[in-house]
N, C-alpha and C positions, 0 to 999 in steps of 0.2 A: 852768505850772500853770493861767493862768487858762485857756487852751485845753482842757485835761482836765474843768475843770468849766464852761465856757462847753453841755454839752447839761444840766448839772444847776440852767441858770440863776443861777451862785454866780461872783464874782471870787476873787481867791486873797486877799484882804482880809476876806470875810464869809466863808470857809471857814476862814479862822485865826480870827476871829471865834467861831466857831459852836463849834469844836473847843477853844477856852479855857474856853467856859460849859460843853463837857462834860466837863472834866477839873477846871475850879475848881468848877462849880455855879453859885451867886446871884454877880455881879458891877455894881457899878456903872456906867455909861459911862466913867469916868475910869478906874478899876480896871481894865476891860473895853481901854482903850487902851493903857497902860502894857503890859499883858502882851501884845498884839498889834505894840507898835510900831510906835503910829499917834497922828496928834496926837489929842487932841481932841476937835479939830472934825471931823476924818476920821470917826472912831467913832461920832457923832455923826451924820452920814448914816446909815453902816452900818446902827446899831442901828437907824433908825427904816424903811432903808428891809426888815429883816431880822424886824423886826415886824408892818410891812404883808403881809407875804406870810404869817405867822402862825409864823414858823419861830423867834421867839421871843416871852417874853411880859414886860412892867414892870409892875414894883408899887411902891408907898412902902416903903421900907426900915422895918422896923422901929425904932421910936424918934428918926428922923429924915425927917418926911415933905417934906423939900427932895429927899431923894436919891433916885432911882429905880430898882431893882433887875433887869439881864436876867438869865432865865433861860431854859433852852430849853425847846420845846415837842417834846411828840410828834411832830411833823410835823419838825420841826428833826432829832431823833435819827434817824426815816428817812429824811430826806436825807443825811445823813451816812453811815450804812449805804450807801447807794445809791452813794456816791461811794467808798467805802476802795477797791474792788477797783482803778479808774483812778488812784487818789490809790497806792496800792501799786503798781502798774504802771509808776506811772511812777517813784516811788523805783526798785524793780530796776532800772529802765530807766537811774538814776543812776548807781549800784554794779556795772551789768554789768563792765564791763573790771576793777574794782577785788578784787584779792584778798581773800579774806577777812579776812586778821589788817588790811589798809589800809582795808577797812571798818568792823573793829570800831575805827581808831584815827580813821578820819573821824568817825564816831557819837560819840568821847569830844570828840574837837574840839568837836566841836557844841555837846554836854552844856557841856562846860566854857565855851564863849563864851554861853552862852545864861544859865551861871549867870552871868558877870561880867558880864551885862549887867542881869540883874535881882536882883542881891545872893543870889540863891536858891542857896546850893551843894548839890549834891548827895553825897550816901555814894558 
């Protein structure tokens, strides 16, 4: 992975990054780590060095101005666009040899380890 986004200038750390703020929205750093599966302190870089480049933006949380809130930026969401096609490329490129009904049970694997790891179950 980081090789497919190493021309889009992104590690596969601030591309799961980037793709949590556009699936959650507004996240804290701490929030922002937990669903990334990163310490911290890790996200912690991320976010500020994922700011500098303008690809996302912090504010004071409302009603708690300790917290600071990313969210992504316009520039963030075309980068992201710019990456699916290589980021899909290379999923198929996962799933070639894999039949389809062992695709659709790897995908549940997934779902389901992804829910036991963040309490999140899905329907």
């Amino acid at each position: 992975m980081d090789e497919a986004l190493r021309p889009y200038g992104l590690t596969t750390f601030q591309y799961t990054a980037l793709t949590v703020l556009q699936h959650r929205g507004v996240l804290s750093s701490a929030q922002l780590a937990r669903r990334s599966f990163v310490r911290p302190q890790t996200m912690h870089e991320i976010v500020r060095s994922l700011e500098e480049r303008g690809l996302i933006e912090r504010a004071h949380a409302p009603g708690n101005r300790r917290i600071m809130e990313a969210r992504l930026t316009r520039d963030g969401e075309e980068l992201l666009a710019a990456c699916a096609p290589e980021v899909q490329r290379l999923e198929d490129r996962l799933m070639l040899d894999m039949p389809p009904e062992r695709r659709s049970a790897f995908r549940r694997g997934l779902e389901d380890g992804f829910a036991s790891l963040t309490g999140r179950h899905h329907a």
